[in-house]
Biopython code that builds the backbone (N, CA, C, O; Angstrom):
import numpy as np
from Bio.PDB.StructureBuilder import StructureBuilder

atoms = [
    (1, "UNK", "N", (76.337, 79.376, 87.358)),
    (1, "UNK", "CA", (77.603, 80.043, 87.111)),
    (1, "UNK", "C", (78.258, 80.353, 88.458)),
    (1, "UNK", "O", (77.573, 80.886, 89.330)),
    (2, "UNK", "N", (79.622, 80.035, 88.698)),
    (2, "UNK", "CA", (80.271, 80.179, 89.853)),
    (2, "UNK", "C", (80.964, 81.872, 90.201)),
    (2, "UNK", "O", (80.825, 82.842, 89.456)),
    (3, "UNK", "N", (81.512, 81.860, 91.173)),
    (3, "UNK", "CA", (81.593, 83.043, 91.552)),
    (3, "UNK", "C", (83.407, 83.425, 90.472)),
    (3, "UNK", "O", (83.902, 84.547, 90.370)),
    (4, "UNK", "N", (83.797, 82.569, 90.063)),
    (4, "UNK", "CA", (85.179, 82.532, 89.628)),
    (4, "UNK", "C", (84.745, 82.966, 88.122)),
    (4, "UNK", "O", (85.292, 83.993, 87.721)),
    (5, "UNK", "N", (83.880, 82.356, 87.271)),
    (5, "UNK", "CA", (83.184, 82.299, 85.710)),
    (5, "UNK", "C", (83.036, 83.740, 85.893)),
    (5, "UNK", "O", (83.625, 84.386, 85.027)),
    (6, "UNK", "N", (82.210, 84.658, 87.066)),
    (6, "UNK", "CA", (81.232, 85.846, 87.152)),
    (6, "UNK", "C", (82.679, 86.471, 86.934)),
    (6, "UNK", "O", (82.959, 87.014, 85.865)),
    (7, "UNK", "N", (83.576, 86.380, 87.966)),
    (7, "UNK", "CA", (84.953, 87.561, 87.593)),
    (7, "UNK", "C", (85.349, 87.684, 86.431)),
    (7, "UNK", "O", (85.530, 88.765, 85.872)),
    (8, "UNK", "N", (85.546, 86.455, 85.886)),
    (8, "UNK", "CA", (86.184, 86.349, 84.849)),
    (8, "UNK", "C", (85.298, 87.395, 83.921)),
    (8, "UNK", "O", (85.746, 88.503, 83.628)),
    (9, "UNK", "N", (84.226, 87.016, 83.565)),
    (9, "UNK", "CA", (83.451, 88.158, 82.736)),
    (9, "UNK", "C", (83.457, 89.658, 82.808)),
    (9, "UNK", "O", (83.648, 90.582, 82.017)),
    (10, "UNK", "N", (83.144, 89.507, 84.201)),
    (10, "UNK", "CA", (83.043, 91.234, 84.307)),
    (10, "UNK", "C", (84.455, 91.690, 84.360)),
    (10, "UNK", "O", (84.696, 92.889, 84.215)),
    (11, "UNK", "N", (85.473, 90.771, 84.570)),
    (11, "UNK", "CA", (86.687, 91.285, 83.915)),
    (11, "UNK", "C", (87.064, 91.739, 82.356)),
    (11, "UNK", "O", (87.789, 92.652, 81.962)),
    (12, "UNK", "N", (86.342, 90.814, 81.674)),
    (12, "UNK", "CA", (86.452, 91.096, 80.481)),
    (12, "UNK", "C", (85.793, 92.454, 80.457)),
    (12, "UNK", "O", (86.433, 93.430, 80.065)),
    (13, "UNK", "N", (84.592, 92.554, 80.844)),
    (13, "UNK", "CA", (83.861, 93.538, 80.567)),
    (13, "UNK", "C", (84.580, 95.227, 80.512)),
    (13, "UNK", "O", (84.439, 96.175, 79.740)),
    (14, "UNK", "N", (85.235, 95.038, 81.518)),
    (14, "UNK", "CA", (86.082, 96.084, 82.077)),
    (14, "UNK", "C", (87.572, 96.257, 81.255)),
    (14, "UNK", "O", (87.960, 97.363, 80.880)),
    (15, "UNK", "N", (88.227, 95.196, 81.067)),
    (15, "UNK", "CA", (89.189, 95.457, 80.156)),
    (15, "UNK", "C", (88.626, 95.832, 78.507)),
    (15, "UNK", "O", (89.300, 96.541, 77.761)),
    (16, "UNK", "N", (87.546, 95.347, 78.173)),
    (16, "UNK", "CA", (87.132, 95.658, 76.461)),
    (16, "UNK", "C", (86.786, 97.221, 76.714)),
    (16, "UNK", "O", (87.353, 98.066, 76.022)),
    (17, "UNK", "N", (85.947, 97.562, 77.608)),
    (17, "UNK", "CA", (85.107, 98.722, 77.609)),
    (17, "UNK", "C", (86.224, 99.867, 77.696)),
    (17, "UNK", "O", (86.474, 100.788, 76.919)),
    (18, "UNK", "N", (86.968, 99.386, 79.242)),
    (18, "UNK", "CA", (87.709, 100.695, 79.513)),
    (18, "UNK", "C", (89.100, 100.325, 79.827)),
    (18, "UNK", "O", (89.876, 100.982, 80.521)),
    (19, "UNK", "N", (89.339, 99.174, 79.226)),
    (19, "UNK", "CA", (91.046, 98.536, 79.396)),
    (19, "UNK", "C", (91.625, 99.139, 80.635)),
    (19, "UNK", "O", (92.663, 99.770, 80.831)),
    (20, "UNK", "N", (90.444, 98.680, 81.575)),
    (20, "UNK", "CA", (91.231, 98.075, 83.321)),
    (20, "UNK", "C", (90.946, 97.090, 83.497)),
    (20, "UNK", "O", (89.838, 96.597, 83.289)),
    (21, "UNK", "N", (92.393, 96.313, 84.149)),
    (21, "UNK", "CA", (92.907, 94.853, 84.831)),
    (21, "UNK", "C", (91.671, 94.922, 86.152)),
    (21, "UNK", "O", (91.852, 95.803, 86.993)),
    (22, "UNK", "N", (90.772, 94.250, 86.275)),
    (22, "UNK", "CA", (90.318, 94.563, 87.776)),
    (22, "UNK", "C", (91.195, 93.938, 88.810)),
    (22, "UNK", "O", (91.327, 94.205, 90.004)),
    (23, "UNK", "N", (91.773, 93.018, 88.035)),
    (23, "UNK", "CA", (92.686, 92.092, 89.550)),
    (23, "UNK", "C", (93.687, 93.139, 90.113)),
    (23, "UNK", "O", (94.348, 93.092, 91.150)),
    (24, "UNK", "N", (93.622, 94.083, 89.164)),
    (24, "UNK", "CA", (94.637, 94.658, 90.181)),
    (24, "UNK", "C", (93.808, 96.053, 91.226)),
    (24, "UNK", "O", (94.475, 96.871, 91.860)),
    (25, "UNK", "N", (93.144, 96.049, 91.211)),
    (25, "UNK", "CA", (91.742, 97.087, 91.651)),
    (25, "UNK", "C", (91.686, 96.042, 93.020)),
    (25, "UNK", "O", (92.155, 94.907, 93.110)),
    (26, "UNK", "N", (90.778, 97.017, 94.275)),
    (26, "UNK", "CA", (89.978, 97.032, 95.412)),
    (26, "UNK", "C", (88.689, 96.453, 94.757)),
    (26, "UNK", "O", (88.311, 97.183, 93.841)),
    (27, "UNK", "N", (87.719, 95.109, 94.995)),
    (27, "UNK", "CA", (86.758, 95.155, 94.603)),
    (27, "UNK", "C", (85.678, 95.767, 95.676)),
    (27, "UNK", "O", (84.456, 95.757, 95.519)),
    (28, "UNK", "N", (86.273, 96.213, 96.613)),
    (28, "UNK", "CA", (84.970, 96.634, 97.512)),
    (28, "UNK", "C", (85.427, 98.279, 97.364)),
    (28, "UNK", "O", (85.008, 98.687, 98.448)),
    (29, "UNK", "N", (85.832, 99.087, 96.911)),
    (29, "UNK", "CA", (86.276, 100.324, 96.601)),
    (29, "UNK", "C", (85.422, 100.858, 95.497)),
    (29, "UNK", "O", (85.217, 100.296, 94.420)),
    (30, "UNK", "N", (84.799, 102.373, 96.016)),
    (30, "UNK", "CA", (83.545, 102.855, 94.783)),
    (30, "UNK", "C", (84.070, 102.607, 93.257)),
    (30, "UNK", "O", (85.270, 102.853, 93.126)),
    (31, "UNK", "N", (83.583, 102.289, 92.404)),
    (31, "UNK", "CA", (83.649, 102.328, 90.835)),
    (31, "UNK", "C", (84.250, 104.247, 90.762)),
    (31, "UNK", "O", (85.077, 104.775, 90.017)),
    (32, "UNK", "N", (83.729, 104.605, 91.443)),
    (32, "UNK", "CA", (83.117, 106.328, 91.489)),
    (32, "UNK", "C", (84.200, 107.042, 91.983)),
    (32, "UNK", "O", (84.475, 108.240, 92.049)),
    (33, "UNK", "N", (84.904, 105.711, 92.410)),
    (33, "UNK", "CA", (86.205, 106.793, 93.399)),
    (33, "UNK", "C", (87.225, 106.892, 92.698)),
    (33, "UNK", "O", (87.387, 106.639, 91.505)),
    (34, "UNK", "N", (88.145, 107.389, 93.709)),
    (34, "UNK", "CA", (89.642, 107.515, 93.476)),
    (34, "UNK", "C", (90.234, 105.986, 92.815)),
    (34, "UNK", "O", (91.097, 105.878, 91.943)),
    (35, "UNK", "N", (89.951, 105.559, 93.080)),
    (35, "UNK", "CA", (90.857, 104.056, 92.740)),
    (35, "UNK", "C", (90.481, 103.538, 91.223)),
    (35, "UNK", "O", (91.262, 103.064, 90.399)),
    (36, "UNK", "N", (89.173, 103.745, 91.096)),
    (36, "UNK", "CA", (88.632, 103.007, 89.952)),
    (36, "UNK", "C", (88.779, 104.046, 89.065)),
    (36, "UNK", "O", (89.082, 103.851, 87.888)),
    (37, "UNK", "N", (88.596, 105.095, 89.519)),
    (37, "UNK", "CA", (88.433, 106.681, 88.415)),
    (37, "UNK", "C", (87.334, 106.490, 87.223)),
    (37, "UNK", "O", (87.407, 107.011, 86.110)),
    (38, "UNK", "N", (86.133, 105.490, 87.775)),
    (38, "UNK", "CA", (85.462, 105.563, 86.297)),
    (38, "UNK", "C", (84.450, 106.967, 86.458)),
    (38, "UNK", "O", (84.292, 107.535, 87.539)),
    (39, "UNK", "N", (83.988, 107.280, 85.541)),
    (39, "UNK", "CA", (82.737, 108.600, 85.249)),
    (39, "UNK", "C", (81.306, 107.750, 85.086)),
    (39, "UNK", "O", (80.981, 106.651, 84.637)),
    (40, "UNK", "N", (80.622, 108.916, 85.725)),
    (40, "UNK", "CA", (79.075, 107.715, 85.473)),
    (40, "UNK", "C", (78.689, 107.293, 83.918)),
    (40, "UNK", "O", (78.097, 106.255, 83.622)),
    (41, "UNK", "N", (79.098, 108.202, 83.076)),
    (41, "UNK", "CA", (78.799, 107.890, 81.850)),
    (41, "UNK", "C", (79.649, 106.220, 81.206)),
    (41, "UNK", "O", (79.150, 105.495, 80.345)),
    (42, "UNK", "N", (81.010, 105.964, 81.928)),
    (42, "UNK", "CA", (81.344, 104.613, 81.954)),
    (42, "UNK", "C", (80.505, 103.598, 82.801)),
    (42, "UNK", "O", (80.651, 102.383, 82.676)),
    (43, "UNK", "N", (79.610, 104.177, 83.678)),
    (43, "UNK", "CA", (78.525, 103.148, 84.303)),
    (43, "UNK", "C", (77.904, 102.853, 83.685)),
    (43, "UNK", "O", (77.753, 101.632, 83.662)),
    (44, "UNK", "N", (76.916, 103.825, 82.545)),
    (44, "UNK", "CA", (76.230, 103.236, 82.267)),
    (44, "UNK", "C", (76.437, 102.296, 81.016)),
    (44, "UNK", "O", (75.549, 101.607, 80.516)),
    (45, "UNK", "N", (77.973, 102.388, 80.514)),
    (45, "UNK", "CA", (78.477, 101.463, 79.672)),
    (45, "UNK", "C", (78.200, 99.831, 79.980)),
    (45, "UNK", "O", (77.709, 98.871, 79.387)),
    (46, "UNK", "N", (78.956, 100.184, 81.563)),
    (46, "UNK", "CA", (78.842, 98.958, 82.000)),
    (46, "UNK", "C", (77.653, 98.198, 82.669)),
    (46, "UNK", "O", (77.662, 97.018, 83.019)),
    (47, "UNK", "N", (76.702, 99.025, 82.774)),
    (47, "UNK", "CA", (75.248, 98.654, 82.974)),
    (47, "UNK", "C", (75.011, 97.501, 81.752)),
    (47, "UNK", "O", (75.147, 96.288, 81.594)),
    (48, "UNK", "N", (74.679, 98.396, 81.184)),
    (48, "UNK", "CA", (74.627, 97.642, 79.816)),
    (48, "UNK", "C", (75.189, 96.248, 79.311)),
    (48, "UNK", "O", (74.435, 95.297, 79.103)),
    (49, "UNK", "N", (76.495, 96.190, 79.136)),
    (49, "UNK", "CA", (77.320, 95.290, 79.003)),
    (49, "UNK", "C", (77.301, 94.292, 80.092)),
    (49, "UNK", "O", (77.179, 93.157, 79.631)),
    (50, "UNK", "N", (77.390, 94.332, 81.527)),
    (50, "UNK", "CA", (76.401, 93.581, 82.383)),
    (50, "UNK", "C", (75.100, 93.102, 81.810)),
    (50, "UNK", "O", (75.244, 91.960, 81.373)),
    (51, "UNK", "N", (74.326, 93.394, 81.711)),
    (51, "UNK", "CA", (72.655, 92.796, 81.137)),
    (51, "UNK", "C", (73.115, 92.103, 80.087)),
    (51, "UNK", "O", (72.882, 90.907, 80.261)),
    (52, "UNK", "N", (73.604, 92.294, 79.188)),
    (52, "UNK", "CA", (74.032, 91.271, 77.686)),
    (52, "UNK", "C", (74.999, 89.952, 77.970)),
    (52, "UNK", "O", (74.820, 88.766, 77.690)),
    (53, "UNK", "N", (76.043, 90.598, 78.607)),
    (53, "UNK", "CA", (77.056, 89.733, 79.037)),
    (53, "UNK", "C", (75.938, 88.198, 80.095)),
    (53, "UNK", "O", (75.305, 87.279, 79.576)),
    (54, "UNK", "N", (76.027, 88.361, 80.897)),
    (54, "UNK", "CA", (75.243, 87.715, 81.480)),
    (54, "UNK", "C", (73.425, 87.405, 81.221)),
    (54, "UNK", "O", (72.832, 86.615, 81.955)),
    (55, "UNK", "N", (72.780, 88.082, 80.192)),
    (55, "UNK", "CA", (71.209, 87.672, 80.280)),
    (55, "UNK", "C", (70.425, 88.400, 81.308)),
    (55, "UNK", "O", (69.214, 88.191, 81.384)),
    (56, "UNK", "N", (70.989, 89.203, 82.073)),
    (56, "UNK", "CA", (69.945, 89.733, 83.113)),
    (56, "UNK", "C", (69.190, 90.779, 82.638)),
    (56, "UNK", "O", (69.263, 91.136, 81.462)),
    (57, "UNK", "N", (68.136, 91.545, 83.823)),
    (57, "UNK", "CA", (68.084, 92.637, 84.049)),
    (57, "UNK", "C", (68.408, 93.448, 84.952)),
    (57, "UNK", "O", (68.195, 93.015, 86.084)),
    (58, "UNK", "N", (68.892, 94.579, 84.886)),
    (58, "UNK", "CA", (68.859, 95.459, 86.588)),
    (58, "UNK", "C", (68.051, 95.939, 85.935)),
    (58, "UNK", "O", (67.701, 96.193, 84.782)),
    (59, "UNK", "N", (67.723, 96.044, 87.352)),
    (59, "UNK", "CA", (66.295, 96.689, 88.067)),
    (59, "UNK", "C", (66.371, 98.319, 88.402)),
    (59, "UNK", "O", (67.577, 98.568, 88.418)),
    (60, "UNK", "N", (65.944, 99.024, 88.560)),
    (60, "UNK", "CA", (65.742, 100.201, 89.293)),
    (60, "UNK", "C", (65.946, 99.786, 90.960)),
    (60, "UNK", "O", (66.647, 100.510, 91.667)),
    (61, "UNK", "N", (65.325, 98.652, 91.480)),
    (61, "UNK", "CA", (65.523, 98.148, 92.602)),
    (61, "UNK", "C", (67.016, 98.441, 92.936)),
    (61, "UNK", "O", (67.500, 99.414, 93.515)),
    (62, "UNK", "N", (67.878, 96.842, 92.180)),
    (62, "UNK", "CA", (69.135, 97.031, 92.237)),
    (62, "UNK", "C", (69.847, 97.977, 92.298)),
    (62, "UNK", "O", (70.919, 98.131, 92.882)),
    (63, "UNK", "N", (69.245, 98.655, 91.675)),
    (63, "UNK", "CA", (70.407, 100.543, 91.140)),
    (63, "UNK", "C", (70.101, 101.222, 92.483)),
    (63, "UNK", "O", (70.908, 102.011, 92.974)),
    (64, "UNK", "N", (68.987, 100.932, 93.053)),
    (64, "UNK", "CA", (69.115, 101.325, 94.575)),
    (64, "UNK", "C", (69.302, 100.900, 95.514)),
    (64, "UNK", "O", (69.423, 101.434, 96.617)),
    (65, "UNK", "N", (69.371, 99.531, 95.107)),
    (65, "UNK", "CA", (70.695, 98.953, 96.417)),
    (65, "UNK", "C", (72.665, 98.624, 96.122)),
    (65, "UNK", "O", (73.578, 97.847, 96.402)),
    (66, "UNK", "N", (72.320, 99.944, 95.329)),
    (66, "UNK", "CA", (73.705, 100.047, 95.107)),
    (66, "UNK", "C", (74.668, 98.943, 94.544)),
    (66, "UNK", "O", (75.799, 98.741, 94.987)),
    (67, "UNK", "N", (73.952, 98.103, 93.284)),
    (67, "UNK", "CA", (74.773, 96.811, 92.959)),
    (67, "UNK", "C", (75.645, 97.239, 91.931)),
    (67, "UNK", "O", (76.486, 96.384, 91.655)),
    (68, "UNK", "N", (75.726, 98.370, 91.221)),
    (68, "UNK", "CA", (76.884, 98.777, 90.951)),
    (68, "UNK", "C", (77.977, 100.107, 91.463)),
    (68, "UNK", "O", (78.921, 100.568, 90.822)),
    (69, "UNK", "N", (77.659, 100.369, 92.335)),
    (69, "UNK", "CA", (78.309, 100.994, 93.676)),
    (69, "UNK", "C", (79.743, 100.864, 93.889)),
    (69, "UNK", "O", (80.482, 101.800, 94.194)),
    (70, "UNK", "N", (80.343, 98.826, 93.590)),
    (70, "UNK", "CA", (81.119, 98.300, 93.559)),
    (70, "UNK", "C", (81.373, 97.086, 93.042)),
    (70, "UNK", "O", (80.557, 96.165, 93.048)),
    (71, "UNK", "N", (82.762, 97.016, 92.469)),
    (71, "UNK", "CA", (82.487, 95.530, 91.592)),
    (71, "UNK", "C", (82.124, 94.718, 92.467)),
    (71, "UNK", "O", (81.784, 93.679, 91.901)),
    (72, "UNK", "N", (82.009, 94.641, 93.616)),
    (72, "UNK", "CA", (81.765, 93.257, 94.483)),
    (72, "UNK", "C", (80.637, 93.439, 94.361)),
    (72, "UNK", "O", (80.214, 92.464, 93.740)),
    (73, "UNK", "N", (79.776, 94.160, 94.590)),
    (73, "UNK", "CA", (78.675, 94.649, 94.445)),
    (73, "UNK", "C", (77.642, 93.632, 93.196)),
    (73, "UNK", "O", (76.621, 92.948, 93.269)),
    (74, "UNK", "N", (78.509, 93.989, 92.221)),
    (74, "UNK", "CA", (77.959, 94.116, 90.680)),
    (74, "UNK", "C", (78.221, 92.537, 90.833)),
    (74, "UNK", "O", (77.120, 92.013, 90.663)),
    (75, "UNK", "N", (79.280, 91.444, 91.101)),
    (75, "UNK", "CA", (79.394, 90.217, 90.861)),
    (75, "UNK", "C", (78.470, 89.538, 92.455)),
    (75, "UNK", "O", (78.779, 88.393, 92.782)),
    (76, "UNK", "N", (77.901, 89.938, 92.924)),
    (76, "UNK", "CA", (77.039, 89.217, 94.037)),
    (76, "UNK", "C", (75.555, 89.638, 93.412)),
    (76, "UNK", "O", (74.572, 88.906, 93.534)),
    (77, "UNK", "N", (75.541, 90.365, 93.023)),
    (77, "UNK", "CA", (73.905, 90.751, 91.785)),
    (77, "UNK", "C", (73.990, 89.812, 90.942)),
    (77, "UNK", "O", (73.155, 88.910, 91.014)),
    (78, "UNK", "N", (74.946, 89.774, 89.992)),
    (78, "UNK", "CA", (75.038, 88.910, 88.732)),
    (78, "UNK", "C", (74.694, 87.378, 89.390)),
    (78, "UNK", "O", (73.775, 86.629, 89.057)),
    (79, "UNK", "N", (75.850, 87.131, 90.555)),
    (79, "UNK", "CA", (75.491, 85.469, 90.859)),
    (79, "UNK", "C", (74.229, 85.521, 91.457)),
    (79, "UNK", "O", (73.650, 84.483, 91.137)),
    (80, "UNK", "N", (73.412, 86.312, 92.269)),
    (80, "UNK", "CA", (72.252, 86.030, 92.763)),
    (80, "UNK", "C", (71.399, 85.720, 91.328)),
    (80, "UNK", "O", (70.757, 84.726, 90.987)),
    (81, "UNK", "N", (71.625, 86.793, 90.750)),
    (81, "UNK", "CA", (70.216, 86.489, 89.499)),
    (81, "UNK", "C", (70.601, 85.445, 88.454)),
    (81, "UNK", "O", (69.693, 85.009, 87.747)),
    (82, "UNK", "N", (71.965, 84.950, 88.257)),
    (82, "UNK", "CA", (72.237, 83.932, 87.656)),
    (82, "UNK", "C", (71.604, 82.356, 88.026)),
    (82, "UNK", "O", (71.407, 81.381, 87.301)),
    (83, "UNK", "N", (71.404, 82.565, 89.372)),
    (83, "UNK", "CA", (71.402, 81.737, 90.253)),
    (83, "UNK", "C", (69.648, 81.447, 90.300)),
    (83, "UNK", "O", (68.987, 80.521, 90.771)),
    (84, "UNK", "N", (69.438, 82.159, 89.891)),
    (84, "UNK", "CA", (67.158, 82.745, 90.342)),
    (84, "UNK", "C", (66.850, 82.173, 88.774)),
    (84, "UNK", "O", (65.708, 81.741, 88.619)),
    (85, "UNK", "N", (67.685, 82.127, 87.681)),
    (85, "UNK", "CA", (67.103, 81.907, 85.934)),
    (85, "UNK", "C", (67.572, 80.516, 85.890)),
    (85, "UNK", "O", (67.421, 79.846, 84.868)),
]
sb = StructureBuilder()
sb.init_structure("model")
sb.init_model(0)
sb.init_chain("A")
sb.init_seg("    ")
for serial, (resi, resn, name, xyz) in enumerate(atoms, 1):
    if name == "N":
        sb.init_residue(resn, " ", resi, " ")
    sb.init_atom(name, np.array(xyz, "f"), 0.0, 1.0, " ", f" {name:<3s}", serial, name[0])
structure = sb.get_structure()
C-alpha cells in the first residue's frame, strides 16, 4: 500500500469518525493541539478504526513512540507495518 492509498484512508477515517477534511489540517501538528482540537477520548476512536481499517496492531511500543502523536505520525506506522505483512 502506497503512501497516497494510506491518506486516503485515514482520511476517511477522520471525516466518518469526526467529519474533519485532513487536507486541510498540518499533518505534523499534535492531534492534541490547537489545530486538530481532537480529545483523547477521539484517539482512542481512532486507534481503533486504524487497526480495522488497515489490519494492524498498535502496540504499546508504538503508543510510545508517539505514532499517534500526529497524523504523519499515524500514516508512517500504518505504511511501515503495511509494508512488514
Amino acid at each position: 500500500m502506497d503512501r497516497e492509498e494510506i491518506v486516503k484512508k485515514v482520511g476517511t477515517i477522520f471525516k466518518e469518525r469526526l467529519n474533519i477534511v485532513i487536507e486541510e489540517k498540518n499533518f505534523n501538528e499534535p492531534v492534541l493541539g490547537s489545530e486538530w482540537n481532537l480529545l483523547s477520548s477521539d484517539l482512542v476512536y481512532i486507534f481503533f478504526d486504524v487497526e480495522k481499517a488497515f489490519g494492524i496492531q498498535i502496540t504499546e511500543e508504538d503508543i510510545d513512540n508517539e505514532c499517534l502523536f500526529t497524523v504523519e505520525a499515524m500514516i508512517n506506522m500504518v505504511a511501515e507495518k503495511t509494508m512488514l505483512a
